[in-house]
N, C-alpha and C positions, 0 to 999 in steps of 0.2 A: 532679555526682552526680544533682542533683533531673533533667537533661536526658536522662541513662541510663536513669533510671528510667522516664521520661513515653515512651521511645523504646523499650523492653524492652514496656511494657503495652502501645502503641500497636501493633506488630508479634504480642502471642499477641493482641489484640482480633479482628486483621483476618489469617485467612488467607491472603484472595488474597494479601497484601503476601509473603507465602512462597510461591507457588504453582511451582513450577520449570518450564521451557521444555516443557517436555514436556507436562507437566498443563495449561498453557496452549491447545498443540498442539489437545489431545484437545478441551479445553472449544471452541475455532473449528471444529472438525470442518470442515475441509477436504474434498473430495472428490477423488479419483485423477483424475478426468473432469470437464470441463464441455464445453458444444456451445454452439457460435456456431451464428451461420444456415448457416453456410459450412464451419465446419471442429470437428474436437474434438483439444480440448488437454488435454494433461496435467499434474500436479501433477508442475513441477521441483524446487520447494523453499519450504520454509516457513522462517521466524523469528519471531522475537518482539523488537520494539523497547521496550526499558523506557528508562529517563527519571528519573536521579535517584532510582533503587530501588523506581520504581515501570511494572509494566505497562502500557503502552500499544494497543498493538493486537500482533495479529498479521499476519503477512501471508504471502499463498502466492504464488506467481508459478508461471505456465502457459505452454505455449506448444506449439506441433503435435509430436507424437511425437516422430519424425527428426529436432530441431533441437536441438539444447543449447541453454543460455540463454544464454549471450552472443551467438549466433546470430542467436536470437529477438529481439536488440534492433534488427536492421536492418527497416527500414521494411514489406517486404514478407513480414513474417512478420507471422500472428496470434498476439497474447499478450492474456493477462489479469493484473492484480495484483487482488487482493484483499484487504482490509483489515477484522480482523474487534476490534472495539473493545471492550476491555475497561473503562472510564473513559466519562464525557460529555465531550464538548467543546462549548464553547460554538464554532459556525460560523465568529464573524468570527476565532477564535483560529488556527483551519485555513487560513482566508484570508490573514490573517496570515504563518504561517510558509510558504504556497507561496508570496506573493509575496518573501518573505526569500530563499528557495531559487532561484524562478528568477531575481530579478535577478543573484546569485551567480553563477550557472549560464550562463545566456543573454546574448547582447550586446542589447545595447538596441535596436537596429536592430531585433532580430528582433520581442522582446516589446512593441515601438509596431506590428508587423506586426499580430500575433496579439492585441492590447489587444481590440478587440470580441468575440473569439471567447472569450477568458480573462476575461473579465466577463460575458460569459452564462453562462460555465460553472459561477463563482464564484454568481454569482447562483441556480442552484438545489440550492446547498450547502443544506442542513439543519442544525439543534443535532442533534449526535453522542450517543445515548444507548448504554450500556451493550451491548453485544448487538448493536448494528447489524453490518448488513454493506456495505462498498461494495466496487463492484468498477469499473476502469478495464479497459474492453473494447475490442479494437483487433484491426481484419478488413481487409487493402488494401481490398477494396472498399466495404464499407460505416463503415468510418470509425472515430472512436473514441463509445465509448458510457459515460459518468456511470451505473450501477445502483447502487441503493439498495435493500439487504434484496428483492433480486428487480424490483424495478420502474424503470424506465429515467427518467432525469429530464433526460438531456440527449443529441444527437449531433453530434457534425462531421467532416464532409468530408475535413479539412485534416490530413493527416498531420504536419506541421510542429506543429502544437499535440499532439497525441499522441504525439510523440517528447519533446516538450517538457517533456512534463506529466507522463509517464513516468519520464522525467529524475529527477523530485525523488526520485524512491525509488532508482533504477536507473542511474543516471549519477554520475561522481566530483562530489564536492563538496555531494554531495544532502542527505535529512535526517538519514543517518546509512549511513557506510562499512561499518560492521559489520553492518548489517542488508542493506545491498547486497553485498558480498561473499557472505553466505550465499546469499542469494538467487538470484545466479547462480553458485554455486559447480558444476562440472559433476559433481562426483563430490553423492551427496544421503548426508549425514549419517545415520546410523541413528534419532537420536533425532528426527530433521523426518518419518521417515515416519511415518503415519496408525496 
């Protein structure tokens, strides 16, 4: 009963802890548009990833007009994910659950390939505060790009790492089926749009 109780206060304390998909949505403000150097994509689909009843981030996924999103998962399309964080995470925890993900994911052959380029990339991971934004950017030509609330912290060349690393959200077995389903769902939900 005293466990009801402490779980009843703790839930009217904190609003966000009720905040539904949608008023999440709004609070990430997403935009219809973003421009690469090369191309402009649009807003396919957003979700929201919670975690044990609580909020995590949200995410949009982009990718050139004419292409649906499962489409946009072959290599010579440009897409974006973007990830808009409701919660801190402490960095090595994000490090953490990708390398949980892509061993999962990936055969090891690949990831002793890609070991220097996924340890630079890890390497300009940040502590994750409230409000941040990051986005995984990906152009055939110019490669995959790490942005952080607007400001570029890392890029590479190597498409295999950008498929890879895309993966964890956008690929089976990632950090979560139901946030990837949504996300490349072709039809867009009423409630995911802006």
């Amino acid at each position: 009963m005293h466990q009801l109780l402490a779980l009843t206060a703790l839930l009217m304390l904190s609003p966000s802890l009720l905040a539904n998909d949608s008023d999440r949505l709004r609070e990430a403000n997403f935009p219809e548009r973003v421009h690469q150097a090369q191309a402009t994509l649009e807003l396919k689909n957003q979700a929201v990833l919670t975690y044990l009843w609580v909020d995590v981030y949200a995410a949009a996924f982009y990718s050139e007009p004419q292409i649906d999103p499962r489409q946009a998962l072959q290599e010579r399309h440009s897409k974006r994910l973007t990830l808009y964080y409701f919660r801190d995470i402490d960095r090595e925890d994000v490090i953490e659950a990708a390398w949980i993900t892509l061993r999962r994911q990936q055969p090891d052959s690949l990831l002793a390939k890609l070991r220097y380029e996924l340890d630079a990339l890890h390497a300009s991971f940040r502590d994750i505060r409230a409000g941040d934004r990051y986005s995984l950017d990906y152009h055939p030509q110019s490669g995959l790009q790490l942005i952080r609330n607007g400001a570029r912290l890392f890029t590479s060349k190597d498409p295999q790492l950008a498929t890879a690393y895309l993966a964890i959200w956008l690929a089976p077995q990632g950090l979560s089926d139901e946030l990837r389903s949504q996300l490349l769902a072709e039809d867009r939900p009423e409630e995911s749009r802006p």
